[in-house]
Backbone as XML, in Angstrom:
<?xml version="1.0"?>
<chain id="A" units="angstrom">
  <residue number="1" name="UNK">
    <atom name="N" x="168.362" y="35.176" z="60.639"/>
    <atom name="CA" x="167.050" y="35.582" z="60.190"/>
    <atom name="C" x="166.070" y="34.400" z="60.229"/>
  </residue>
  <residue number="2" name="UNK">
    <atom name="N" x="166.516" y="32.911" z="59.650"/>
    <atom name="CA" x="165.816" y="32.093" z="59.297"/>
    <atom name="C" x="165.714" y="31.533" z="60.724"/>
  </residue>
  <residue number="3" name="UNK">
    <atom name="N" x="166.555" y="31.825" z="61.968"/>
    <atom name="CA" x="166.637" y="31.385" z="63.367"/>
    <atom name="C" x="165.340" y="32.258" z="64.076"/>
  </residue>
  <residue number="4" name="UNK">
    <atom name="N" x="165.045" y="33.693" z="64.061"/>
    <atom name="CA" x="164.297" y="34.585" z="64.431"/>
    <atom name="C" x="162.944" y="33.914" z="64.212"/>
  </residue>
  <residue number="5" name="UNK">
    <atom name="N" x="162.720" y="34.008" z="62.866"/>
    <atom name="CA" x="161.237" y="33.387" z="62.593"/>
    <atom name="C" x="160.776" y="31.876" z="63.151"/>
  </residue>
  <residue number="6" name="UNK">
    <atom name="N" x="162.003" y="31.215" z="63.402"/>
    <atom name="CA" x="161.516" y="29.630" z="63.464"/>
    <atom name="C" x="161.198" y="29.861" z="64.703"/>
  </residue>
  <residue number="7" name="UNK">
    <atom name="N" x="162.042" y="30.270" z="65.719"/>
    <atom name="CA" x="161.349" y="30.911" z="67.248"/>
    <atom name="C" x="160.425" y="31.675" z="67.481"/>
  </residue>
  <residue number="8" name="UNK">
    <atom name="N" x="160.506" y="32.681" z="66.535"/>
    <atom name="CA" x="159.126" y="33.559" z="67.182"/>
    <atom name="C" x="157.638" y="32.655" z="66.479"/>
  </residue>
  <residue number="9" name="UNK">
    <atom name="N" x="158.014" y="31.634" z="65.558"/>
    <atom name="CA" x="156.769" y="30.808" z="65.613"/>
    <atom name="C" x="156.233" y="29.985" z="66.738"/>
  </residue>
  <residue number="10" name="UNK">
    <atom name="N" x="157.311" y="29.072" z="67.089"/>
    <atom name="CA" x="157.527" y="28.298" z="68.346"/>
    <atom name="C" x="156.968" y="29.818" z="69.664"/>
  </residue>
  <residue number="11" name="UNK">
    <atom name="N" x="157.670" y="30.860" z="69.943"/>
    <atom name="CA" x="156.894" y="31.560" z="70.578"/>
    <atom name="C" x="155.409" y="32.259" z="70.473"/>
  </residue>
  <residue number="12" name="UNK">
    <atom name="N" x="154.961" y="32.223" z="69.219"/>
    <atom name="CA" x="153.828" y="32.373" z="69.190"/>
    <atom name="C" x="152.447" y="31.509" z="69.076"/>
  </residue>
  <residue number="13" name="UNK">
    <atom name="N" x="153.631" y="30.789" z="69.081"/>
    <atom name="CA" x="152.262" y="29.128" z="69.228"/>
    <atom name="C" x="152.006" y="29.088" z="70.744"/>
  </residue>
  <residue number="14" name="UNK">
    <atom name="N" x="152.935" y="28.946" z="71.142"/>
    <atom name="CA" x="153.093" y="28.772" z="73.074"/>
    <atom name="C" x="152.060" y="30.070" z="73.444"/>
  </residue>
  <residue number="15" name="UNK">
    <atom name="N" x="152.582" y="30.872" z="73.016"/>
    <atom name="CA" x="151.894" y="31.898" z="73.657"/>
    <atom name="C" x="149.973" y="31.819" z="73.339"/>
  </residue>
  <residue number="16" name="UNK">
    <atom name="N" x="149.381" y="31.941" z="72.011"/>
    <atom name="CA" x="148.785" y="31.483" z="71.145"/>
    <atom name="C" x="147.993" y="30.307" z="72.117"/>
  </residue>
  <residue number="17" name="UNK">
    <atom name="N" x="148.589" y="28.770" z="72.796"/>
    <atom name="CA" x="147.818" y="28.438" z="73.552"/>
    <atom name="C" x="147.547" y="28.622" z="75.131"/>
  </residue>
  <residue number="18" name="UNK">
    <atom name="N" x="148.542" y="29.297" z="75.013"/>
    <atom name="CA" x="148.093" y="29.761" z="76.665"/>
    <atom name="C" x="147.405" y="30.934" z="76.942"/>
  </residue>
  <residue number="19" name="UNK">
    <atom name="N" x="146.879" y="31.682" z="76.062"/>
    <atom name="CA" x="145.783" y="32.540" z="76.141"/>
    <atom name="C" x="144.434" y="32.633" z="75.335"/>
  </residue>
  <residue number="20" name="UNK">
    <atom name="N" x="144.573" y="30.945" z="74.678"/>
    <atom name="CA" x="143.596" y="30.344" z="74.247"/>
    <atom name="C" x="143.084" y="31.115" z="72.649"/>
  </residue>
  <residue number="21" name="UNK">
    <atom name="N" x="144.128" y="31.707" z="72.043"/>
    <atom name="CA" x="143.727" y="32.199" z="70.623"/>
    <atom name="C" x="144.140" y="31.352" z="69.819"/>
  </residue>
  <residue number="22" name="UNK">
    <atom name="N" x="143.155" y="31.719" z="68.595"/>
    <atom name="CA" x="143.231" y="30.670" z="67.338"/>
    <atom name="C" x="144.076" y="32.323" z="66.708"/>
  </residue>
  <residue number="23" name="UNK">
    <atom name="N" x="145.348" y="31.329" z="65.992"/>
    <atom name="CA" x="146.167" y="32.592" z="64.885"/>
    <atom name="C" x="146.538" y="31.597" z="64.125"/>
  </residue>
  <residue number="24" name="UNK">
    <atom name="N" x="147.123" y="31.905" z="62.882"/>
    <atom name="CA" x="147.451" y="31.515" z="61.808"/>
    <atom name="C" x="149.022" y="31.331" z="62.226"/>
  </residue>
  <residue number="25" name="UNK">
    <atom name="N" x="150.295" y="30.776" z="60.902"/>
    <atom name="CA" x="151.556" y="30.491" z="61.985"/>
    <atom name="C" x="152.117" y="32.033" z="61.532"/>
  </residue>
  <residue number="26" name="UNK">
    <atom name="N" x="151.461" y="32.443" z="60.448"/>
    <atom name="CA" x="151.986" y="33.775" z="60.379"/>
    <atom name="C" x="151.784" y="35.149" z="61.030"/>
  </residue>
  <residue number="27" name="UNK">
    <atom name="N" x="150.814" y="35.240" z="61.856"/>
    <atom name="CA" x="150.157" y="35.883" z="63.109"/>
    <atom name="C" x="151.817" y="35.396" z="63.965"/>
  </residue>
  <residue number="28" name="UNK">
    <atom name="N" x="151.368" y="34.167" z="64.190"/>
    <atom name="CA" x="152.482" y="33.175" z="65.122"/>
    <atom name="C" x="153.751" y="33.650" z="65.055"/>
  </residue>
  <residue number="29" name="UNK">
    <atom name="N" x="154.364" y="33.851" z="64.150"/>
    <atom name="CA" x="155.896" y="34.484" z="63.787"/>
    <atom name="C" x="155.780" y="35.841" z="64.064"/>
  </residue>
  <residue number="30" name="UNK">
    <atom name="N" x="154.962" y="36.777" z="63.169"/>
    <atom name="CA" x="154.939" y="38.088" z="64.083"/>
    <atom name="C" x="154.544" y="38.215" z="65.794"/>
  </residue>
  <residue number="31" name="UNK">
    <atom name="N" x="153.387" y="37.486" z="65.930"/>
    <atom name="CA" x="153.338" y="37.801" z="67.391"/>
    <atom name="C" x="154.599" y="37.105" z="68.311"/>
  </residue>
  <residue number="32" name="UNK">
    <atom name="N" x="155.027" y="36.227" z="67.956"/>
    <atom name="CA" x="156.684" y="35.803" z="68.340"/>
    <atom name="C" x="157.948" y="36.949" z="68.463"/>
  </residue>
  <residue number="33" name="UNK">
    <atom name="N" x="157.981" y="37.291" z="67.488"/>
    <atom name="CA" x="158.721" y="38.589" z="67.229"/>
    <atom name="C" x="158.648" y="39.995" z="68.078"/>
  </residue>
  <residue number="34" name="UNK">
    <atom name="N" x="157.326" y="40.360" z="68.477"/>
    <atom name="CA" x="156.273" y="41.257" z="68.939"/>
    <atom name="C" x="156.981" y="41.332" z="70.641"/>
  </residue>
  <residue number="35" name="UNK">
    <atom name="N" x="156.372" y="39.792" z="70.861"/>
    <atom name="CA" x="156.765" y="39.562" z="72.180"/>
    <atom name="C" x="157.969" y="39.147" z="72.842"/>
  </residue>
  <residue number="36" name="UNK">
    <atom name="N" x="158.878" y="38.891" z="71.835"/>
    <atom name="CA" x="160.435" y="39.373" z="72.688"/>
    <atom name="C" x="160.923" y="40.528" z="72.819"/>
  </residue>
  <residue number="37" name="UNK">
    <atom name="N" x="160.214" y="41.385" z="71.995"/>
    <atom name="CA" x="160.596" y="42.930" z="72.371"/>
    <atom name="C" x="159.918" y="43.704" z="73.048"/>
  </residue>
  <residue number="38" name="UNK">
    <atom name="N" x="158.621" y="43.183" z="73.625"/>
    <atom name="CA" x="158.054" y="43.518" z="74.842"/>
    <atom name="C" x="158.268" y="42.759" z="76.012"/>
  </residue>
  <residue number="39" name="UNK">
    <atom name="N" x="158.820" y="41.471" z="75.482"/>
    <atom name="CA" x="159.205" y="40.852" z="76.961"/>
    <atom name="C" x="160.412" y="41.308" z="77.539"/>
  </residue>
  <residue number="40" name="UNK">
    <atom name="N" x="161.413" y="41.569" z="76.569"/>
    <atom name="CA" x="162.905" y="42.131" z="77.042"/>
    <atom name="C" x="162.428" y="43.840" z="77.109"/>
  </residue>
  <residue number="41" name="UNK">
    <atom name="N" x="161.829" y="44.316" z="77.006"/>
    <atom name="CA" x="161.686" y="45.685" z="77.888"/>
    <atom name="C" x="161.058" y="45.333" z="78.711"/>
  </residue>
  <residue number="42" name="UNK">
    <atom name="N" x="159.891" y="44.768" z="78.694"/>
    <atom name="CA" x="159.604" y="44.985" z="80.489"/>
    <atom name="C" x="160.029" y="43.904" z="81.570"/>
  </residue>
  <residue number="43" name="UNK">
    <atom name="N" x="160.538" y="42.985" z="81.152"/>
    <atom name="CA" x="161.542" y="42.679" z="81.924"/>
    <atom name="C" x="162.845" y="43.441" z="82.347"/>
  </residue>
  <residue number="44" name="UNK">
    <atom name="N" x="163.241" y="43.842" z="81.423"/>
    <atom name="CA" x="164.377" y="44.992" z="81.274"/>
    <atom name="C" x="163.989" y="46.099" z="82.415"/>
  </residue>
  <residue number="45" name="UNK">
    <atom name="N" x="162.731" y="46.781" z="82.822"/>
    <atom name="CA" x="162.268" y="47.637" z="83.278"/>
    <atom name="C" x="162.913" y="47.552" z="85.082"/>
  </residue>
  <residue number="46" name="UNK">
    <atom name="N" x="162.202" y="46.655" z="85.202"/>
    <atom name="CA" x="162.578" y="45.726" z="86.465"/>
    <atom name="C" x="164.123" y="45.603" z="86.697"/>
  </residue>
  <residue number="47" name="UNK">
    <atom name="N" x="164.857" y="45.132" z="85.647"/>
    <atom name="CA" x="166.506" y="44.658" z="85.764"/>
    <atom name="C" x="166.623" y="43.015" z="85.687"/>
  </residue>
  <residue number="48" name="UNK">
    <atom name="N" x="165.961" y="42.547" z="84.957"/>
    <atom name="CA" x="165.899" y="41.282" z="84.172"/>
    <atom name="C" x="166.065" y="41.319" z="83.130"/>
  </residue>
  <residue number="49" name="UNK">
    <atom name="N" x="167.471" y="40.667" z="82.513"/>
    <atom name="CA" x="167.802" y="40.720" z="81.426"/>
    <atom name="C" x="168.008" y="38.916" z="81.096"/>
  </residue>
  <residue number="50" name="UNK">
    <atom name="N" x="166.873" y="39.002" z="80.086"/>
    <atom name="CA" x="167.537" y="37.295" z="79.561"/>
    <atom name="C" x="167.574" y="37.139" z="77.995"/>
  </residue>
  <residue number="51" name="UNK">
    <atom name="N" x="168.246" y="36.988" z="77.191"/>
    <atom name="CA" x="168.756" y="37.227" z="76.084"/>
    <atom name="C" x="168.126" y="36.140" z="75.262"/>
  </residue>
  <residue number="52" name="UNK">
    <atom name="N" x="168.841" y="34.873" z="75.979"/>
    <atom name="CA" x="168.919" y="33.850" z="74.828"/>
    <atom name="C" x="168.631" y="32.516" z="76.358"/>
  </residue>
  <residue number="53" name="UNK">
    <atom name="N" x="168.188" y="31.378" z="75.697"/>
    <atom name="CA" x="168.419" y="29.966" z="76.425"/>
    <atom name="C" x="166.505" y="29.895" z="76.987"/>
  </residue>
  <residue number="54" name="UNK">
    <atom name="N" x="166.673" y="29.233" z="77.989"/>
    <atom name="CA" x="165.447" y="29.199" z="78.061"/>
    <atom name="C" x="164.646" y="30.236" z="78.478"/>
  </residue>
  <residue number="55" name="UNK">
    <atom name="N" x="165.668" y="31.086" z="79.794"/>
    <atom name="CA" x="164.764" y="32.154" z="80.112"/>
    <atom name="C" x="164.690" y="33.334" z="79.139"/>
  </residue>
  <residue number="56" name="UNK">
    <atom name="N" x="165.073" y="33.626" z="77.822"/>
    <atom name="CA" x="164.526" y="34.105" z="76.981"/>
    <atom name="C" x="163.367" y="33.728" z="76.360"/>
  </residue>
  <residue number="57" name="UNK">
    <atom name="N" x="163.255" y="32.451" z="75.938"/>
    <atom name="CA" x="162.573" y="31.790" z="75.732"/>
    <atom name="C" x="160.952" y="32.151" z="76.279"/>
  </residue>
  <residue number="58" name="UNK">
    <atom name="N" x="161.285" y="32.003" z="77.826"/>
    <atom name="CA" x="160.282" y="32.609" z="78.857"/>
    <atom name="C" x="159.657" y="33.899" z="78.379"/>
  </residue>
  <residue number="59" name="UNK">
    <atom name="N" x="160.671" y="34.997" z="79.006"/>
    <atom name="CA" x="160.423" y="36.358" z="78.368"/>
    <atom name="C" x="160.148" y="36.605" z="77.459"/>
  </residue>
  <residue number="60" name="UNK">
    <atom name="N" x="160.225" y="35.836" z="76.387"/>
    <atom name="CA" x="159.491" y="36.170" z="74.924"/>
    <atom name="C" x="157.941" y="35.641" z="74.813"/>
  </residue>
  <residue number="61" name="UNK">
    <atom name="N" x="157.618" y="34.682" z="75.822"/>
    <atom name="CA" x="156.063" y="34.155" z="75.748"/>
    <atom name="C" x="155.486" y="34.917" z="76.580"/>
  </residue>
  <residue number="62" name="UNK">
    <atom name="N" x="155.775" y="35.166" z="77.050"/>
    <atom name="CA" x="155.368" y="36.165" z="78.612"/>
    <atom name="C" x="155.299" y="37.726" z="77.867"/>
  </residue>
  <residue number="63" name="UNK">
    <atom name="N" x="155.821" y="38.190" z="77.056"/>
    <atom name="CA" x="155.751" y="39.457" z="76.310"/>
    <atom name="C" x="154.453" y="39.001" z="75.203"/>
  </residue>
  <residue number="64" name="UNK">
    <atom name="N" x="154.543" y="37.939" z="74.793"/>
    <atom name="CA" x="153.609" y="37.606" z="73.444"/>
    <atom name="C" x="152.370" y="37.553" z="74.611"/>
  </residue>
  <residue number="65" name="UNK">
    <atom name="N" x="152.081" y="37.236" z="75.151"/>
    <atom name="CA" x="150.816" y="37.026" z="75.865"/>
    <atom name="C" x="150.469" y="38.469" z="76.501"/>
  </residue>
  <residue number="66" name="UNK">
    <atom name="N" x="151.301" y="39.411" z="76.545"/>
    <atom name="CA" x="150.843" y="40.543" z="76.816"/>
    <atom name="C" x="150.476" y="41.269" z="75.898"/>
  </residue>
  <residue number="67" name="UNK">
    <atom name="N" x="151.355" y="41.209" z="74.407"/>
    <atom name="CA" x="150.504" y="41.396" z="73.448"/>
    <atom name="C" x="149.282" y="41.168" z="72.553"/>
  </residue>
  <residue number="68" name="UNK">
    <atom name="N" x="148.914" y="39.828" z="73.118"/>
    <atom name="CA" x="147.784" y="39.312" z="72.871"/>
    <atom name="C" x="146.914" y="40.099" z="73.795"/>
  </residue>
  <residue number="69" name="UNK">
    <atom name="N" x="146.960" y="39.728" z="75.170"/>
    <atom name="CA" x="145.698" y="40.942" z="76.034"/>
    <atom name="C" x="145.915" y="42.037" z="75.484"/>
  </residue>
  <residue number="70" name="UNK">
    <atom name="N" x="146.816" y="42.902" z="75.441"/>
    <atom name="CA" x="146.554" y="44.520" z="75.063"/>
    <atom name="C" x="146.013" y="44.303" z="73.712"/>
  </residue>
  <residue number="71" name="UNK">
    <atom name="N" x="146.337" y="43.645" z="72.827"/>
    <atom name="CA" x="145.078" y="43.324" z="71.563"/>
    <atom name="C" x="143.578" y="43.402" z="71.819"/>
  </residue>
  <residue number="72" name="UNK">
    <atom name="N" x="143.495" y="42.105" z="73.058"/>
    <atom name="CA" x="142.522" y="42.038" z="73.129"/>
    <atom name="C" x="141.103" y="43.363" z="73.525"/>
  </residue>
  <residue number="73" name="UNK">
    <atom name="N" x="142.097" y="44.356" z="74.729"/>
    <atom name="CA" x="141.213" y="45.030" z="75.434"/>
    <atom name="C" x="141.366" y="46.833" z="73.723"/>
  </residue>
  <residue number="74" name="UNK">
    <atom name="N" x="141.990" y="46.088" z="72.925"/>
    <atom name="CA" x="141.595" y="46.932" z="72.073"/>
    <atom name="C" x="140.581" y="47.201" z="71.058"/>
  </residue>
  <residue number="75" name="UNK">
    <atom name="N" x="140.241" y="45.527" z="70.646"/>
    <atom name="CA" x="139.260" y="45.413" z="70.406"/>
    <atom name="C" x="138.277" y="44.990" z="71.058"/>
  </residue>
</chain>
């Protein structure tokens, strides 16, 4: 549990500057969270499966940054 959050912060920071938003670290942990479960489905979609190591890692910033645009074009 205490492993989940410390990553999906670390993933939501990464993500967070590469699509140039200001979030709080608690935004940061949920949108961390957010985006490994959109990165492992739509990677998944395709037949890319990466779990854990770095290319999870990947797929989880790469999902957070898609949740950030679909945020965005919502508001």
């Amino acid at each position: 549990m205490i492993g989940s959050i410390i990553v999906g912060a670390i993933v939501g920071f990464i993500a967070s500057k590469i699509m140039g938003a200001d979030s709080s670290w608690l935004l940061n942990i949920i949108l961390g969270m957010a985006g490994s479960f959109v990165g492992r489905f739509v990677f998944g979609l395709i037949g890319f499966h990466a779990v854990s190591g770095l290319a999870g890692l990947i797929v989880s910033v790469i999902g957070a940054c898609i949740c950030i645009a679909v945020a965005r074009k919502i508001n």
